[in-house]
N, C-alpha and C positions, 0 to 999 in steps of 0.2 A: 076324397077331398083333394084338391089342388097344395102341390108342395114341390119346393125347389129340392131339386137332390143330388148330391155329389156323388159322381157314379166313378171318377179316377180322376186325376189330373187334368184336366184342359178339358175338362166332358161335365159338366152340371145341366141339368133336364129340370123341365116344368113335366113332372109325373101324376097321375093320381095314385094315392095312396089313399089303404086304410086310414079310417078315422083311427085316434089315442082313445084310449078308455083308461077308464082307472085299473092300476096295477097294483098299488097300494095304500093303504090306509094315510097317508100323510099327504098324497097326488089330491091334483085339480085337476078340469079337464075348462080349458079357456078357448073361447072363439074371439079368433083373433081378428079387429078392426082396423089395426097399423101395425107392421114390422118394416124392417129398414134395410137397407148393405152398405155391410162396416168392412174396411179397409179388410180386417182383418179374417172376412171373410176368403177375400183375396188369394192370402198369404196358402190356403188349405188347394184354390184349385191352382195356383201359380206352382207349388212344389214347395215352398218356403217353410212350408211347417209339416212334415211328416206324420204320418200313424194314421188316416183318414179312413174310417170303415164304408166300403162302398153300400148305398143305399139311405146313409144319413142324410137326414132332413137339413139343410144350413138355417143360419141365421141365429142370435142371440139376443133381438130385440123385440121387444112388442107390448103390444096396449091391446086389452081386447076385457070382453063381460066372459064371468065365470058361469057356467052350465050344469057343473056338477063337482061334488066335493068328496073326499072321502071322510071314510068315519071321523079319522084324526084331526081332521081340520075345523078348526072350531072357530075361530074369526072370519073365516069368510063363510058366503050363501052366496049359489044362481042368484045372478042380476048383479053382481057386484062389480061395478067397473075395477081395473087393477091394472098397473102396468109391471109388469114382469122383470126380476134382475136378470142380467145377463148371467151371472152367476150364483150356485146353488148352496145352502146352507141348511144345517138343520134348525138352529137357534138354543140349541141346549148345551150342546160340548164347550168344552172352556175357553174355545178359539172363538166361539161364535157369542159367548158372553163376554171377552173382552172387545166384542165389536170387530174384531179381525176374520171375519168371515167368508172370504175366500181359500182360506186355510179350513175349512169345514173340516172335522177330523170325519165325518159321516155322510156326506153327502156322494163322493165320489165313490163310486161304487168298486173302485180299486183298490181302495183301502185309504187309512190315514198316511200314509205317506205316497199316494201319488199326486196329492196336489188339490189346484184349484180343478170344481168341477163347474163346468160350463155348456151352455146348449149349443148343438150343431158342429162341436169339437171334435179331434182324433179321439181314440183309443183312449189315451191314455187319462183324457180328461171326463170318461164314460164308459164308451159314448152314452149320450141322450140328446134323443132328434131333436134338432132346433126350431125354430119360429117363424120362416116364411114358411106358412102356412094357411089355412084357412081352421084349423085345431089344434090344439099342443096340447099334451100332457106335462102339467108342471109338479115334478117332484118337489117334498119339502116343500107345499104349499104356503105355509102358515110361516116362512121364513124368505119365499123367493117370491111371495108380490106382498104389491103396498096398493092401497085404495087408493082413490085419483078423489079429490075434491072435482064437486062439477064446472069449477072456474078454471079448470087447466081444459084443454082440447086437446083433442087425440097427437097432433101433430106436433106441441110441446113437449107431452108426454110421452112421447118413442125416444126425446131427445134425453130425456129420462133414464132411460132405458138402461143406457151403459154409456153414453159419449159424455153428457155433461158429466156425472160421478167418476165418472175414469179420470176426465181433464182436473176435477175439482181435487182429483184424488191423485194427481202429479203434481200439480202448486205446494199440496201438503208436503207428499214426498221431498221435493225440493225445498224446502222451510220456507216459501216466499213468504217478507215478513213486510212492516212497514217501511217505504224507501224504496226496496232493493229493484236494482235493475237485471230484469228476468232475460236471458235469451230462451224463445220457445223455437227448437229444430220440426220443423215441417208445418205447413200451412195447410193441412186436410181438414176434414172436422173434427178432429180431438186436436189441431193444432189452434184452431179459431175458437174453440172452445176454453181452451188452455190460457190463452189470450186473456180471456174476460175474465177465467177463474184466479189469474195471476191480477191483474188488478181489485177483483173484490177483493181479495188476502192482501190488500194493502202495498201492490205492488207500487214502485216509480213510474217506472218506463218500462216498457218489452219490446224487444226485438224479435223480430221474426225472422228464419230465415228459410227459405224455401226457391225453387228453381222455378215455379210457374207462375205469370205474371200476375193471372186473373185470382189466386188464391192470395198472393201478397196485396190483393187490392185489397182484399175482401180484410187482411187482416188491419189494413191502414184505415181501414173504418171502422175496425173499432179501437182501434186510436194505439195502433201497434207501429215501431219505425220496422221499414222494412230491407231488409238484405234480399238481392238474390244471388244464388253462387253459379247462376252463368257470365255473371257483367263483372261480382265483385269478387276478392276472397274474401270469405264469411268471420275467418278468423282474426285478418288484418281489420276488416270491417268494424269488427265488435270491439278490439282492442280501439280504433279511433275513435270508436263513440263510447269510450268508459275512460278517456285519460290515459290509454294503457294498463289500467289495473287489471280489464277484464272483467266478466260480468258477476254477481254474486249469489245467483242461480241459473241452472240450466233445464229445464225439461224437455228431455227426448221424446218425441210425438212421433216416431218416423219409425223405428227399430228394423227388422231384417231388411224390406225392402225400399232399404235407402239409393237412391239413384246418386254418381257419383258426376261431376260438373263436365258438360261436355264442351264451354268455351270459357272464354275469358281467365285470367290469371291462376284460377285455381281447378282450373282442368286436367282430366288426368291422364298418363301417360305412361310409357316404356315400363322400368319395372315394379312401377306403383300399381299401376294398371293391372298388370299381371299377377301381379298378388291381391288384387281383387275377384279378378276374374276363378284364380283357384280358391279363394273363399266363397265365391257362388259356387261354384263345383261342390265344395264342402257340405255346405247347407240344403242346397236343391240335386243333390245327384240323379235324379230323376222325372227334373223340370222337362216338358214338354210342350215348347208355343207353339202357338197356331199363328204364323204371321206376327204379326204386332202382339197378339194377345196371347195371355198368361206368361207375359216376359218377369220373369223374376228380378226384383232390384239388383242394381250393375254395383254397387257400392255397400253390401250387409255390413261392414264395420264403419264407413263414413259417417256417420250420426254421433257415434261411441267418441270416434275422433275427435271431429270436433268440435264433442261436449267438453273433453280434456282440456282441449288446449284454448277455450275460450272463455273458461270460467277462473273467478281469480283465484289466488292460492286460498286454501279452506275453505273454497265455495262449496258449492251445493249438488247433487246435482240428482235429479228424478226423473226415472226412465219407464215409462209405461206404453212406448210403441215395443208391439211384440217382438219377442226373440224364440228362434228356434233351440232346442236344446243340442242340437247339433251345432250350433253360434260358439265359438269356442276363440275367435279375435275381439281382443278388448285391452285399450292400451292401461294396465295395473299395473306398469313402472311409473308411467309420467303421471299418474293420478295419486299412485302414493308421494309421489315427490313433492307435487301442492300440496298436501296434506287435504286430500277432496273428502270429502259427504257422499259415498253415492249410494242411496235408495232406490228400491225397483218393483213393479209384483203387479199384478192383477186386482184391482180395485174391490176393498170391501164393502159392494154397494147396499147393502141389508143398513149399513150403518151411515154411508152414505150419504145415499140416496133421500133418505126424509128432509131434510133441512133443507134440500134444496127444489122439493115440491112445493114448502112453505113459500121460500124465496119468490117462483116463479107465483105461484097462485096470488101471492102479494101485488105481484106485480113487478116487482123488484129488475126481475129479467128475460127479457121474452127469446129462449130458446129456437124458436119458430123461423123465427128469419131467417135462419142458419140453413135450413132446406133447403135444395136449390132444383129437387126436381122431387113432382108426386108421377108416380107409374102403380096402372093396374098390375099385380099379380101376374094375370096372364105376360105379362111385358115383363116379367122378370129380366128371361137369360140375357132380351138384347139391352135393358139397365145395367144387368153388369157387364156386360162388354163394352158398353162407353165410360163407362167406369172406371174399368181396366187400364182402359186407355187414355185417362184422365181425361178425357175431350173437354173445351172450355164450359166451364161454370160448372161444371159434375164435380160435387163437394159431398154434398149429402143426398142420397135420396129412399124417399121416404116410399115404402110399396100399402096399399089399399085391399084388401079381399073383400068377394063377395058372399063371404058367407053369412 
């Protein structure tokens, strides 16, 4: 079968690969009709996130009909439409009955204390090959998919996948409650997402703020004010549009590779710069671009920053753009000094995830629009290399196989 594969840094290939078969009793075997590339794919061939075992499958999203089950699995049967969590759980350990299931004490095959386990991840988070694919095997079956009613369609449903429950699962982090005026840092699509999920939680107003024109458009339609930190400062910004109190939640959408402003008043320079620059050092010691591509974010703590300093004293504040465990700048003076809220983690979509299939199947919110490109499979690698590159309108896109 056709499958995207991360073979080192700056090197991902459209390979054929072995078909997945079942390995154990709790495994699915899914042919997959939609998977996607998430930012944070990125982060694995940029250098941004360490531990990558060469020959892994990428990708952590997908929709596709079940083919085969194993013994243990007893809620599903072949034929079953399902869209896949991004992340794995058993449903029985006490992490995964209090609904906190990215914390699976069973799923990660490293044990209960290495964490969340996730598809298409380093080492440490498995590995288990991920989902661009044309098949995947999904451990923990009967815990990492959910059936699709037939009123959601496949392109919805990838949005499913892990973007909307992540973004829905930052508003929470953050308490956005009724009123409150959200700053969301970054305008990708867990930031446009973030957007909507902060006004269904009963947001006020949201502020966006992001560097590229065409994603701050995207976020002023759905009815976001928007900042950009080339023209303005983001922090001066958000202080004039709150009275100076500052905002009373923040959601980070951006995490390692946050780019840091290359004009306008809050541009950076001499030895700010420089102390950015050795914390890319830090985190990517063995980033290798190709030209423009797989450049690693110039600013890994600019997001952290200022989330601090623009949210008001005892604000809030939820961080679910990825960090590397090598990330080690995070300003914990000026945050304790507001007396902040700050929540973080990888989305418990098992628990999630359902309520906001309802949502959409209702009608309530149509996810879909939020695409901004379908590509065949075969077009993988050059999808993410415009990607990479954020080229205009590349926000989401959604990949198609022909299996």
């Amino acid at each position: 079968m056709k499958a995207v594969v991360w073979h080192g840094i700056g090197d991902i290939r459209l390979d054929e690969v072995a078909d997945p078969r079942i390995e154990d009793g709790h495994d699915a075997i899914v042919r997959i009709t939609r998977s996607a590339i998430c930012g944070t794919d990125l982060h694995f061939i940029r250098g941004t996130m360490s531990g990558m075992k060469e020959g892994t499958i990428l990708g952590h999203e997908a929709v596709g009909i079940v083919t085969e089950v194993g013994e243990h699995v007893r809620g599903f049967q072949p034929g079953d439409r399902v869209v896949i969590n991004s992340t794995m759980s058993c449903g029985a350990c006490r992490y995964c009955r209090e609904g906190h299931t990215a914390q699976c004490d069973v799923a990660n095959p490293n044990g209960p204390e290495a964490g969340t386990c996730f598809f298409g991840g380093p080492e440490t988070t498995g590995p288990v090959n991920g989902l661009q694919a044309e098949y995947a095997r999904i451990p923990w079956a009967q815990n990492t998919m959910t059936k699709l009613p037939d009123a959601i369609t496949d392109d919805q449903a990838i949005l499913l996948s892990d973007i909307f429950p992540t973004a829905w699962f930052g508003a929470q982090l953050a308490g956005v409650s009724r009123g409150d005026i959200v700053v969301v840092l970054g305008a990708g699509i867990v930031g446009q997402f973030a957007v909507a999920s902060a006004f269904k939680q009963g947001a006020g107003r949201v502020i966006v703020v992001d560097g590229i024109a065409d994603r701050l458009d995207r976020a002023r339609a759905l009815g976001a004010e928007v900042v950009n930190f080339n023209d303005d400062d983001p922090v001066e910004a958000v202080m004039n549009l709150t009275n100076a109190i500052g905002a009373d939640c923040v959601i980070d959408a951006v995490g390692i590779d946050a780019e840091r402003p290359k004009s306008g008043p809050a541009a950076v320079d001499g030895e700010d710069g420089k102390a950015f620059d050795e914390e890319v050092q830090q985190v990517a010691p063995e980033a290798d671009p190709d030209g423009d591509l797989w450049r690693p974010g110039d600013g890994p703590s600019q997001a952290s920053r200022w989330a601090v300093e623009m949210v008001a004293k005892y604000g809030r504040i939820g961080i679910i753009g990825v960090y590397s465990p090598l990330a080690e700048v995070y300003p914990i003076g000026a945050a304790m000094n507001k007396n902040l809220t700050i929540r973080m983690g990888n989305c418990d979509h098992h628990s999630v995830t359902p309520p906001l299939i309802d949502m959409v199947a209702a009608g309530v919110f149509d996810p879909a629009a939020l695409i901004t490109e379908h590509e065949p499979i075969d077009d993988a690698i050059a999808a993410y290399e415009a990607f990479d590159r954020r080229e205009p309108g590349w926000i989401k896109v959604a990949l198609s196989t022909g299996a």
